[in-house]
DSSP file (Angstrom, degrees, kcal/mol; ACC not computed):
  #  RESIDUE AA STRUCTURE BP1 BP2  ACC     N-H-->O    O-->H-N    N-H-->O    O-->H-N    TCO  KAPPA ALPHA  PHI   PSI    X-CA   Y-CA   Z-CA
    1    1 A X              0   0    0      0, 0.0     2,-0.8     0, 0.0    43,-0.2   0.000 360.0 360.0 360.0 125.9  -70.0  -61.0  -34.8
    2    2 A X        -     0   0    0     41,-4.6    47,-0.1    43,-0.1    42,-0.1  -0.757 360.0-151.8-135.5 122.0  -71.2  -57.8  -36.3
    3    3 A X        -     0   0    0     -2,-0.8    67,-1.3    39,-0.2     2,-0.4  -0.254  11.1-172.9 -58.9 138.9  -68.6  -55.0  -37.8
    4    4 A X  E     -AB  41  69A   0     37,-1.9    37,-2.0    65,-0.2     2,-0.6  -0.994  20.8-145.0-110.4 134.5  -69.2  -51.5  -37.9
    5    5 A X  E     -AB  40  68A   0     63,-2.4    63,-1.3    -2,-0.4     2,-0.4  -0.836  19.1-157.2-104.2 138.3  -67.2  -48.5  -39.5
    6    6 A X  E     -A   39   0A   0     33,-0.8    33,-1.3    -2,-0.6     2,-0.3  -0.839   4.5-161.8-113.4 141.4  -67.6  -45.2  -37.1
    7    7 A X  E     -A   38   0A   0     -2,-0.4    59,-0.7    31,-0.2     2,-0.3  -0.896  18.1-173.1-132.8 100.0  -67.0  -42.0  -39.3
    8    8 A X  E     -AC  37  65A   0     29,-2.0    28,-3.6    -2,-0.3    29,-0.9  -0.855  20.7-153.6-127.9 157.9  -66.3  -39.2  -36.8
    9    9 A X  E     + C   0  64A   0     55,-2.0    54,-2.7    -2,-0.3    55,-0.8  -0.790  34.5 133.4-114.8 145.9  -65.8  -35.6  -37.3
   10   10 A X        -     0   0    0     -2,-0.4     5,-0.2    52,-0.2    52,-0.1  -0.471  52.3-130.5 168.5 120.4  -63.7  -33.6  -34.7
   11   11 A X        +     0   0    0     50,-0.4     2,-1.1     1,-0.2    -1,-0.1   0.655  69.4 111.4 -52.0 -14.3  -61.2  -31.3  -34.7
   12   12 A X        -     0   0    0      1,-0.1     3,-0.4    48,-0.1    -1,-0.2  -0.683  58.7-142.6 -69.2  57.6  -58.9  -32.9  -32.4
   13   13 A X  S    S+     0   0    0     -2,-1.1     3,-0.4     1,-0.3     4,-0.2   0.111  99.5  38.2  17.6 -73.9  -55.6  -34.3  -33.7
   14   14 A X  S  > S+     0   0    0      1,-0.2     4,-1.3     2,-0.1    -1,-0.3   0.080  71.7 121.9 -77.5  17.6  -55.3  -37.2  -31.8
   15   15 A X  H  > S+     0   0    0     -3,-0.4     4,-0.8     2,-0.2    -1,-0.2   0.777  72.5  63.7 -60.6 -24.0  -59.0  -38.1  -31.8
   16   16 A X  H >> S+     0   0    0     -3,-0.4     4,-2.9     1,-0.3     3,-0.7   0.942 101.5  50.1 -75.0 -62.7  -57.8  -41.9  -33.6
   17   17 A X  H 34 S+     0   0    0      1,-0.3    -1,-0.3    -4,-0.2    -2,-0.2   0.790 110.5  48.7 -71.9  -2.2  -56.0  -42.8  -30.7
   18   18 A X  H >< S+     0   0    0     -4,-1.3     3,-1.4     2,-0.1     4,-0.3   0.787 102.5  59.4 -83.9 -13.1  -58.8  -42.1  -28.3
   19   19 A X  H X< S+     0   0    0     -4,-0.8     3,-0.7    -3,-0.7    -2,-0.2   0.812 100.4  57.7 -89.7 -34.7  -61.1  -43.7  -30.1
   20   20 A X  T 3< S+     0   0    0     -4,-2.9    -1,-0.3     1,-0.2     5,-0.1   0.455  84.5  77.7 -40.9 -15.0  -58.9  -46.8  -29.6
   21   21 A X  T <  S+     0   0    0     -3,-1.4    -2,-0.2    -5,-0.2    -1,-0.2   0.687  79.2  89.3 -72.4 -23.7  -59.1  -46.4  -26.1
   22   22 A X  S X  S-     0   0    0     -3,-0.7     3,-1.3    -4,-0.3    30,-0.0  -0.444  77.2-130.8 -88.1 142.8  -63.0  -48.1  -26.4
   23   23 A X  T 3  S+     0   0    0      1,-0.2     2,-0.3    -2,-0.1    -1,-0.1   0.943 106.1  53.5 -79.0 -46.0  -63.1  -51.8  -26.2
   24   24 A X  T 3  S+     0   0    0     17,-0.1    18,-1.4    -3,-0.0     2,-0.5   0.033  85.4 113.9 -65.9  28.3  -64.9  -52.6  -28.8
   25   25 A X  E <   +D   41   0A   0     -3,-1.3    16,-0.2    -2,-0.3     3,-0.1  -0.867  34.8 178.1 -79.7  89.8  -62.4  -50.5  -31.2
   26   26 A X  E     -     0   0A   0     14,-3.1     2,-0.2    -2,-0.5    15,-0.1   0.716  62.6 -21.5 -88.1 -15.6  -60.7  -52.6  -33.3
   27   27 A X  E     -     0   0A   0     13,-0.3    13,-1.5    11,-0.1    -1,-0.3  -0.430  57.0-163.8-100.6 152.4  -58.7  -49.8  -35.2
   28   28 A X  E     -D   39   0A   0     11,-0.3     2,-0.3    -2,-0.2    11,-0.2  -0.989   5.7-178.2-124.4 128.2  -58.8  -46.5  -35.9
   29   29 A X  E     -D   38   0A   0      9,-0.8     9,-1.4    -2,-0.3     2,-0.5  -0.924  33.7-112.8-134.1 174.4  -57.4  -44.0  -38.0
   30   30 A X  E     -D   37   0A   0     -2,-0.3     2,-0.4     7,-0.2     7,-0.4  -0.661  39.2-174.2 -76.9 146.1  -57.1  -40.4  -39.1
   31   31 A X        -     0   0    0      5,-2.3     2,-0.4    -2,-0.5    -1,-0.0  -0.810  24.8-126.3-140.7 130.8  -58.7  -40.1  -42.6
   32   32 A X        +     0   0    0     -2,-0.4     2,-0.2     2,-0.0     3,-0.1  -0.754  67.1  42.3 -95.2 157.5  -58.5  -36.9  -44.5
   33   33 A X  S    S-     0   0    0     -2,-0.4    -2,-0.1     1,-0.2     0, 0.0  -0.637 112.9  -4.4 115.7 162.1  -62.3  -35.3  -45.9
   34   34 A X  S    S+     0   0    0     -2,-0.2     2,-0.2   -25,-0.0    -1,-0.2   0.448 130.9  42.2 -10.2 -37.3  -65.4  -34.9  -44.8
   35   35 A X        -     0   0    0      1,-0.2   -26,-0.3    -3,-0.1    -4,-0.1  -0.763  62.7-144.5 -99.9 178.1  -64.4  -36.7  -41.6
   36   36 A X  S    S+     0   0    0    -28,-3.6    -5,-2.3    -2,-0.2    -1,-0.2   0.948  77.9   6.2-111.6 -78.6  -61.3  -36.8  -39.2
   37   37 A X  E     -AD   8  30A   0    -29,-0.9   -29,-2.0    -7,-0.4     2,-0.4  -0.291  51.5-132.4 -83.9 167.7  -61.5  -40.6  -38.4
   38   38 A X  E     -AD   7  29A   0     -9,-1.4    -9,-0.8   -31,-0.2     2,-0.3  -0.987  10.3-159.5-145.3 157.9  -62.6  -43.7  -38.7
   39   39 A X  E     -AD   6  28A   0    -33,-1.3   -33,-0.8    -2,-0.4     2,-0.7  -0.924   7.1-159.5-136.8  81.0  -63.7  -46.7  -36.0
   40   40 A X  E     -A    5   0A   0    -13,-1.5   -14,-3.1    -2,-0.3   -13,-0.3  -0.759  21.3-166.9-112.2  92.6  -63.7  -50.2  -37.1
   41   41 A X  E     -AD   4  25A   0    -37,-2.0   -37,-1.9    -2,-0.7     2,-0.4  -0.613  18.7-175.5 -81.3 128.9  -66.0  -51.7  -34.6
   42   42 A X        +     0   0    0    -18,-1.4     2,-0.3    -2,-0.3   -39,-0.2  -0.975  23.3 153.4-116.5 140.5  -66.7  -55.7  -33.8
   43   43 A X        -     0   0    0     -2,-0.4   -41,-4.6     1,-0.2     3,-0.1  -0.912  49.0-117.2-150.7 154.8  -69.5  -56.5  -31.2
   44   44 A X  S    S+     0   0    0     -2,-0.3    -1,-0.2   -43,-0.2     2,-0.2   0.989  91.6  40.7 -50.2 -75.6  -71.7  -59.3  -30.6
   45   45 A X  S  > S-     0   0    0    -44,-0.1     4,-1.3     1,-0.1   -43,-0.1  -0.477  70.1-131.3 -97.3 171.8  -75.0  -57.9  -31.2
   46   46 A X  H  > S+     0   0    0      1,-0.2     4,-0.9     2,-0.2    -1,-0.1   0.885 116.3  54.7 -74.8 -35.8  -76.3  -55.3  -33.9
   47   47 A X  H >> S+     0   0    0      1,-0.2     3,-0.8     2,-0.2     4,-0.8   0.982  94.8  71.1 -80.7 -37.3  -78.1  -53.2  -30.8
   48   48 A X  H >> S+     0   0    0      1,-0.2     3,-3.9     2,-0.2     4,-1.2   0.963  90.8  74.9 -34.1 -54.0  -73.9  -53.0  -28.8
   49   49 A X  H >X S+     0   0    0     -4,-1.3     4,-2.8     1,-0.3     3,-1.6   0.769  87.2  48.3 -19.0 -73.6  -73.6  -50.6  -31.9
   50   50 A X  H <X S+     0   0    0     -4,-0.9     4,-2.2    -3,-0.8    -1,-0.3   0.711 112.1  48.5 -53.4  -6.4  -75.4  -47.8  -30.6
   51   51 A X  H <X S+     0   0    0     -3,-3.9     4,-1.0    -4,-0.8    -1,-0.3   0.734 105.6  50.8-112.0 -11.3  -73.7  -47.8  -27.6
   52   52 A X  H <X S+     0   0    0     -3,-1.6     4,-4.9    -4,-1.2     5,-0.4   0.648 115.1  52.6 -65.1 -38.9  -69.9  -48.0  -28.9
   53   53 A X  H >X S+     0   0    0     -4,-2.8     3,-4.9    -5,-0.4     4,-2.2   0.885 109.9  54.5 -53.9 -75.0  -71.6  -44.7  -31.2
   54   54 A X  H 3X S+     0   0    0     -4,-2.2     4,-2.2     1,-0.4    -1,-0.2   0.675 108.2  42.2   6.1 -83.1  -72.7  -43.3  -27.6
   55   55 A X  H 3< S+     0   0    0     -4,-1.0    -1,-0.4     1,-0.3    -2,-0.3   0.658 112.0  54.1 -78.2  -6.0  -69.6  -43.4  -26.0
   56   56 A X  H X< S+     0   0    0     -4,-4.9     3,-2.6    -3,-4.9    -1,-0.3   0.916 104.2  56.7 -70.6 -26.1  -67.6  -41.9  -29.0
   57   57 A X  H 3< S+     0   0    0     -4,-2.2    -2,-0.2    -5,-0.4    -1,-0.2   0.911  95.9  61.2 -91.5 -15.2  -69.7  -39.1  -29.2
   58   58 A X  T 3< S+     0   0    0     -4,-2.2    -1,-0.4     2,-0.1     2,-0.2   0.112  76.1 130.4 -93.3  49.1  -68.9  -38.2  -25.4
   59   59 A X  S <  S-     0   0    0     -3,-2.6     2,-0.5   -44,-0.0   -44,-0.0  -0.460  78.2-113.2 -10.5 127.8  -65.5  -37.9  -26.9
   60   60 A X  S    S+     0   0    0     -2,-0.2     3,-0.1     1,-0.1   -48,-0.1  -0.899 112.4  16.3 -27.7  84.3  -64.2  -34.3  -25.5
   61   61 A X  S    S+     0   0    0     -2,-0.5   -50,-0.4     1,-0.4    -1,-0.1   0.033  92.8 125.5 119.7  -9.9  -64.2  -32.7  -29.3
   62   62 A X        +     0   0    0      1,-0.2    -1,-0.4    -6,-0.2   -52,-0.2  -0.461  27.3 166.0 -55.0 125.0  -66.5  -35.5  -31.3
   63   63 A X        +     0   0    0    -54,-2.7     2,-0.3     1,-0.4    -1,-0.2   0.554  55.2   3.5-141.2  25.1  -69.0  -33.4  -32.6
   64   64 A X  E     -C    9   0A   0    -55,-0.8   -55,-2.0     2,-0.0    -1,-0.4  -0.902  60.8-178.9-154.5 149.8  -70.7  -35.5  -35.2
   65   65 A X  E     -C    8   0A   0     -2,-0.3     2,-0.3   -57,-0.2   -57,-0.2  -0.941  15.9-145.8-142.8 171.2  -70.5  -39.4  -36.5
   66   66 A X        -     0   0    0    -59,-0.7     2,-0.2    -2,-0.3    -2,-0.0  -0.897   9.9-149.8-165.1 122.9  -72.0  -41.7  -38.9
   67   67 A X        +     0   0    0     -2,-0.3     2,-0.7   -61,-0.2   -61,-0.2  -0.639  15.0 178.3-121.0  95.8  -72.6  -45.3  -38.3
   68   68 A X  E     -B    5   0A   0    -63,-1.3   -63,-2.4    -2,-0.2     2,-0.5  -0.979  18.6-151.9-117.5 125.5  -72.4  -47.7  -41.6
   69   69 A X  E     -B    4   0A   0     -2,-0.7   -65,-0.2   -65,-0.3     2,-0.2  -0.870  27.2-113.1 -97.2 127.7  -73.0  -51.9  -40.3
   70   70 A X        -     0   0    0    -67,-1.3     2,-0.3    -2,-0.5   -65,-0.0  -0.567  28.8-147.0 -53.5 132.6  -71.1  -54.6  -43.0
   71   71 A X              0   0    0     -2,-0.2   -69,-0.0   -69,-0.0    -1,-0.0  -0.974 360.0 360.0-129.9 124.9  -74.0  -56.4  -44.6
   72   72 A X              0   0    0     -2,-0.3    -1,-0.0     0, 0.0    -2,-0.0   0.424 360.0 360.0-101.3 360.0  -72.7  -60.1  -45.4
């Protein structure tokens, strides 16, 4: 199993509870700062990553993220 944290920027209130909507979304919240939320990712493989990032960023109002992997 490998975790991820999602950092997304977006004006969009509710952007934490869409971002829950993705199945490999383990929670999310809104975070006050430099970003609006945050994505707490679990996947099998290291490469699923980019492709949970994907689909946040065609989120309606994502308009940046940054992608940090837990190193055990």
């Amino acid at each position: 199993m490998v975790r991820a944290i999602i950092l997304v920027n977006s004006p969009k209130k509710l952007i934490a509870a869409r971002l829950k909507k993705i199945l490999s979304v383990t929670d999310s919240f809104p975070t006050s700062g430099q970003f609006d939320a945050v994505a707490i990712i679990d996947v099998d493989q290291l490469a699923q990553i980019k492709e949970v990032a994907n689909q946040i960023q065609k989120i309606s109002g994502v308009e940046r993220t940054e992608t940090m992997v837990e190193v055990q």
